[in-house]
N, C-alpha and C positions, 0 to 999 in steps of 0.2 A: 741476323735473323730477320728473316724479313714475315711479315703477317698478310694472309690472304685476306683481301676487303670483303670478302665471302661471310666469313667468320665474323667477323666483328659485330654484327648484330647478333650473332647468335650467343659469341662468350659475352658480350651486356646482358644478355639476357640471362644467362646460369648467374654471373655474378651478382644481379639484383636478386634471384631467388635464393643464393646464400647468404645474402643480404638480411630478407626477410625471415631466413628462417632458423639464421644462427644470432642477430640479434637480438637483446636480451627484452624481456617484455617490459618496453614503460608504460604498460596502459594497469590502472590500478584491478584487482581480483578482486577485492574485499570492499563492500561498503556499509555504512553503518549509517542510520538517518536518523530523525526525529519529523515532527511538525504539526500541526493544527489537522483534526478531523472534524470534519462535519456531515451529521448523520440525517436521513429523513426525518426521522420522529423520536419520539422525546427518552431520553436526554439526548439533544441534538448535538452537542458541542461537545469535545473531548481534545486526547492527546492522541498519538501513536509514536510507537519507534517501528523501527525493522531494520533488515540483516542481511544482505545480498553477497552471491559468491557467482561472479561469473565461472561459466563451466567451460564455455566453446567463444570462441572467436574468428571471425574473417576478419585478418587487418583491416582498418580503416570503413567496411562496409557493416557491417552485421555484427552481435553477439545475443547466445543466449544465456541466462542466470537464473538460480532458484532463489526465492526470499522466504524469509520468516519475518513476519509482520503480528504487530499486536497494538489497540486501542482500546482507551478507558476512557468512559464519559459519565462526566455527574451533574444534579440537577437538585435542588431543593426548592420546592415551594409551596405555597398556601393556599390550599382552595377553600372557598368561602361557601356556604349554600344557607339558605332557610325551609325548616319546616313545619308548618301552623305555625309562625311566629315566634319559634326557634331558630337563633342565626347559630349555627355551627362552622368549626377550621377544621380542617385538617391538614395536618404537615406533612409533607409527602417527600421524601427521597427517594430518587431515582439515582442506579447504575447498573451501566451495562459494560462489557466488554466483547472484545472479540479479538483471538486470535489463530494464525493460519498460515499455510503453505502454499506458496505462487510458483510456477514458471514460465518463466518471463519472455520474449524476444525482441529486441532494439534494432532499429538502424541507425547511422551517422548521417546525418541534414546540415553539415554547418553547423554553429553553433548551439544547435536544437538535435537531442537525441529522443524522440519519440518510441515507446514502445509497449506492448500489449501483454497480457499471459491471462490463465487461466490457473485456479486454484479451491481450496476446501481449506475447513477449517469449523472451530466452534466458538459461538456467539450468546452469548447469556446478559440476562436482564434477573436486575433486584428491584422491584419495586415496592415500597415498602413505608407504608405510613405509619408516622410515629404517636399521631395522640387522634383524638376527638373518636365519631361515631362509630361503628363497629361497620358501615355499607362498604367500606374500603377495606378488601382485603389485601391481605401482602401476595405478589407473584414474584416468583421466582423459577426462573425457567434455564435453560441450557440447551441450544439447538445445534444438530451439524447444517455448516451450510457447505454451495459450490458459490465460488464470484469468478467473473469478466470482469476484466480491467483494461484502461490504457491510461497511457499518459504523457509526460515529458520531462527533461531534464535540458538543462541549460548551462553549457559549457563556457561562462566566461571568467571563471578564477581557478586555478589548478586545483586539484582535489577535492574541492568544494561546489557542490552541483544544486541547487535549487532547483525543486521539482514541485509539478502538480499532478492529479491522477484524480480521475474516477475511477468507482468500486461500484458493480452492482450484485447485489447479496440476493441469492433465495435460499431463505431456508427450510429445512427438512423437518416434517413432521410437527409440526409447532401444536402447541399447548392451549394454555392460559392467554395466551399474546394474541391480539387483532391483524397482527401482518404475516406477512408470507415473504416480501420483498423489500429489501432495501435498498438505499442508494446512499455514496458515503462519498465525501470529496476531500482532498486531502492536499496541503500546501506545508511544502518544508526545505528541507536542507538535508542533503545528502554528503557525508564524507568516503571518498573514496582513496583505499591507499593498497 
């Protein structure tokens, strides 16, 4: 049997595409994160987790994924005042949370998978003083918001991705609360399987 030199680039070429598209998927669907959130304003410091499911993929170039993400942050402190020569405390806790739905799109860089999305979600604040004067009231608010996001993730241990990200938050119709806008930063650990 002899083979036309014709052909041979062409049957490489079907067999790389059944290559691609009957091998089995080793890139993981599912990831699960945790990490360190940091918020503009107070309480600035918290946690998050979130919940990623790739949907779409281009081998090796491009994917996009939906996330479910969610942060808590807390904060106790003392503020001190005087008046007429009354010194008064008041203990103050603060917490907020937020959580919300993204979708996301990545590309492949090497080692560095960078990627963007947009989403909503609702964002609530307790704040909430426990003793002294009565000028401090308790707010407690609950807002919907939209955020922009981007960020990265870093590919150099298998299923384990260490990621950063910005979040910028505006939300909806706000209350009691002095802001409109947030910004939140986020550094962690992503497992992906």
């Amino acid at each position: 049997m002899k083979i036309d030199k014709k052909r041979v680039p062409h049957i490489l070429l079907l067999l790389l595409m059944l290559s691609v598209c009957i091998q089995e998927r080793a890139i993981a669907q599912f990831g699960i994160g945790a990490g360190l959130d940091i918020r503009s304003e107070e309480p600035a410091n918290g946690y998050g987790i979130r919940l990623e499911y790739k949907f779409f993929e281009l081998p090796v170039a491009a994917d996009l994924r939906v996330r479910l993400h969610g942060s808590y942050f807390f904060e106790e402190k003392i503020i001190r005042f005087e008046n007429r020569g009354i010194q008064s405390e008041v203990r103050e806790s603060s917490s907020a949370f937020d959580v919300g739905a993204a979708v996301l799109a990545g590309v492949n860089v090497g080692m560095v998978s960078p990627y963007a999305g947009a989403g909503i979600g609702v964002d609530g604040i307790d704040n909430n003083p426990r003793q002294g004067v009565t000028q401090y009231s308790r707010i407690k608010e609950e807002n919907m918001f939209w955020t922009a996001l981007f960020g990265a993730e870093i590919k150099f241990i298998p299923y384990i991705k260490p990621f950063f990200e910005y979040r910028f938050v505006q939300l909806l119709n706000t209350g009691d609360i002095d802001f409109t806008e947030s910004e939140r930063l986020s550094i962690g650990v992503i497992m992906r399987f």
